[in-house]
N, C-alpha and C positions, 0 to 999 in steps of 0.2 A: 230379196236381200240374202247373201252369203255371209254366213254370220255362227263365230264361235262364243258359249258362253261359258263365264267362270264367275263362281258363289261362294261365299262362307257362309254358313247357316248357323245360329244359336239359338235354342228355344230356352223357356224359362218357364217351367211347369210350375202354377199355385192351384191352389186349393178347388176355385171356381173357373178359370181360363189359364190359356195358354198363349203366350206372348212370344213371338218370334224377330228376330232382326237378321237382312242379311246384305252383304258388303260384295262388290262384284263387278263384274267388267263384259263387255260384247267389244269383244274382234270385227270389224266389218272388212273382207276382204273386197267386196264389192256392191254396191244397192243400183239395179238398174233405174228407181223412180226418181229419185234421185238426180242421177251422173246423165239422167234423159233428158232431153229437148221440151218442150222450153227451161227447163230448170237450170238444166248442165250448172250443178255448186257442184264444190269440191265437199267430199264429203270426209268426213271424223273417222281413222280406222279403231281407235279404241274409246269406245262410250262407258264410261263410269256410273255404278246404278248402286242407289240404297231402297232399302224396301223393309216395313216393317209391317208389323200384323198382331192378331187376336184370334182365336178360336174358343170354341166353345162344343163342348159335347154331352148328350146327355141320349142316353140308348142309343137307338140308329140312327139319331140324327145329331149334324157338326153344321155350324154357324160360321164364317168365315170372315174379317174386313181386313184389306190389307191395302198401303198405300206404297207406291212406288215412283222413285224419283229419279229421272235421267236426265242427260245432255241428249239434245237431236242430233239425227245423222247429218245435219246437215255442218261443215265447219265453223262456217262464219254465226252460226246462232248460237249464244251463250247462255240462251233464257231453259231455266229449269224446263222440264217437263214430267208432270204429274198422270197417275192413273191410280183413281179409289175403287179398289175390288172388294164386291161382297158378295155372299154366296151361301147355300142352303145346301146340303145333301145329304142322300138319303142312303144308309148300307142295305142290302138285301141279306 
């Protein structure tokens, strides 16, 4: 997929976590999976995306959940689409 993206990002630092929101868009200039055979849809050239989240840190290690929400590449499908990220890492 040929694809440009654009975000606003906000954090909101408290006391124990950190709360993130961000508002944003994917350009698709072109998705071969897509626009390919058997499928051939028309596909979405601008996908609309919200995404929020939580972290957590304490010494070398940050805690991560973040949930994000789009439209499909594909046109004709209007049904949300969802991804819950969560994540451990560790700084050296």
């Amino acid at each position: 997929m040929e694809s440009f993206d654009v975000k606003i990002r906000k954090e909101f630092h408290r006391p124990l976590f950190t709360y993130d929101i961000s508002v944003g868009g994917r350009f698709v200039a072109y998705d071969k999976v897509v626009s390919a055979p058997p499928i051939n849809a028309k596909e979405r050239k601008i996908i609309p995306e919200v995404s929020f989240g939580m972290s957590y840190s304490t010494g070398p290690y940050s805690v991560f959940v973040r949930d994000s929400f789009s439209l499909p590449t594909i046109k004709a499908d209007s049904d949300l689409y969802g991804v819950l990220a969560m994540g451990i890492s560790y700084n050296f």
